[in-house]
N, C-alpha and C positions, 0 to 999 in steps of 0.2 A: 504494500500500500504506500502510497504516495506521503510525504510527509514535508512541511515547511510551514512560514511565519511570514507574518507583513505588521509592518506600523501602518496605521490608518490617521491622518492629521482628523485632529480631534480640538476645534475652538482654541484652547490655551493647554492644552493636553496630548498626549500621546495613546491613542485607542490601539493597542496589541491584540490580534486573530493569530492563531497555532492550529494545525490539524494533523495529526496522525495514527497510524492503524491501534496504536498501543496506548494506555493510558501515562507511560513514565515517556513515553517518546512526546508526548505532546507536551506533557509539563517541560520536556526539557527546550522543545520546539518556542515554547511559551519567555521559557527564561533569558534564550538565545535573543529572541526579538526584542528582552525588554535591556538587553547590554549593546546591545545594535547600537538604539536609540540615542547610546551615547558615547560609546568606544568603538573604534574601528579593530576589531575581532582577526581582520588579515594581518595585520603586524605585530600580533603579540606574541608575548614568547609562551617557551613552552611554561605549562603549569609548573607549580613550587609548592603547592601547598591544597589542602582537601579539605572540604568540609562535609559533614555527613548530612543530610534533612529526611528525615522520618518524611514517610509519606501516609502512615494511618498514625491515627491515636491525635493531640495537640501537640506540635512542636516546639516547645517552649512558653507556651500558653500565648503563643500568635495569632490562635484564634478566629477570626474575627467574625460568628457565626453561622449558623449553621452545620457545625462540624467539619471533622475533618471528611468523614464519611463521604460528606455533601456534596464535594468536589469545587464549589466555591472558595467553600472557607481552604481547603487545601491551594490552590491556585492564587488564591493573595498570599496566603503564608509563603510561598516558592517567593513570588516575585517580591515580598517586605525582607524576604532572609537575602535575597539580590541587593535590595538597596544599603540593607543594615553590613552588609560586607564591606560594602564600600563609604558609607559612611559612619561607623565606628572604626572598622580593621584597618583602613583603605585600602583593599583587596577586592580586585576585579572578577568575578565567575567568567569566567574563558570557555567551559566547557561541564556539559552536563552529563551524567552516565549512572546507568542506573548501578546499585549498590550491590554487594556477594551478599549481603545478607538481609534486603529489601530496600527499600530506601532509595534515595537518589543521593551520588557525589557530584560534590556541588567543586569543580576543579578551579583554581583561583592561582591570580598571579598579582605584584605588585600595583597598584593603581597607577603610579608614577612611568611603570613600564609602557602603559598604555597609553594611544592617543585618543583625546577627547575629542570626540568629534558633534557632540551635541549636548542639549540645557540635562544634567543630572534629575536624575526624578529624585522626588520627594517624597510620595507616597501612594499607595494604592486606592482609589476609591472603591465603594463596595461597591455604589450602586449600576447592577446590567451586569455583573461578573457573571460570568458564565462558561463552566466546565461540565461537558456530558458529552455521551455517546449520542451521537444523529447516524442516522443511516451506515450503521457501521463502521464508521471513524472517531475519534474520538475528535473535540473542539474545545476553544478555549477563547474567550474573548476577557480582557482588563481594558479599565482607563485608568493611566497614571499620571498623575502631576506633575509634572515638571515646577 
């Protein structure tokens, strides 16, 4: 199955679409689009460093309703633990994969390695997130603030 991501201009916002046959291929589909957004992903180096992100249960109590179950609340979580990388660790996600023992690694490299190429987002809104299965693919739509 076919698998890829677009930023959609969004008013003063960044509107992120993901589609892939698998549920971790689209979150990762999902995280990719939303480091696009503002790093240029063809010049960075190789990964240094790994983060693990639960993808059942609450990840830290990130939350942000509906459960993890829901696939909402999972797909803002992915994409707050993208921002929170980079704006505590300064640590860029370069590369998504799912985990040996469920999970997704979340692969990370220096922010300073990386070139900026667009406004850093700030946070996830809830409202219109949307992660489910349609017609046999799995989907993912955010808006995030820049």
């Amino acid at each position: 199955m076919s698998r890829g991501h677009r930023a959609v201009p969004h008013t003063a916002d960044i509107a992120l679409e993901a589609w892939a046959g698998g549920r971790e291929e689209c979150l990762a589909e999902a995280a990719r689009a939303l480091v696009e957004s503002f790093a240029d992903l063809d010049t960075a180096p190789a990964p240094d460093g790994e983060v693990t992100f639960p993808t059942t249960g609450d990840p830290g109590g990130k939350d942000s309703g509906g459960g993890m179950e829901s696939g909402a609340g999972l797909l803002i979580a992915l994409l707050e633990e993208v921002i929170y990388q980079v704006e505590v660790h300064g640590r860029v996600v370069v590369d998504v994969r799912p985990g040996k023992e469920g999970g997704l690694r979340l692969a990370t490299v220096p922010a300073e390695t990386v070139e900026q190429v667009g406004a850093m987002p700030k946070a996830v809104t809830t409202h219109g997130v949307r992660f489910d299965r349609e017609d046999g693919k799995w989907r993912a739509r955010a808006v995030v603030d820049v």
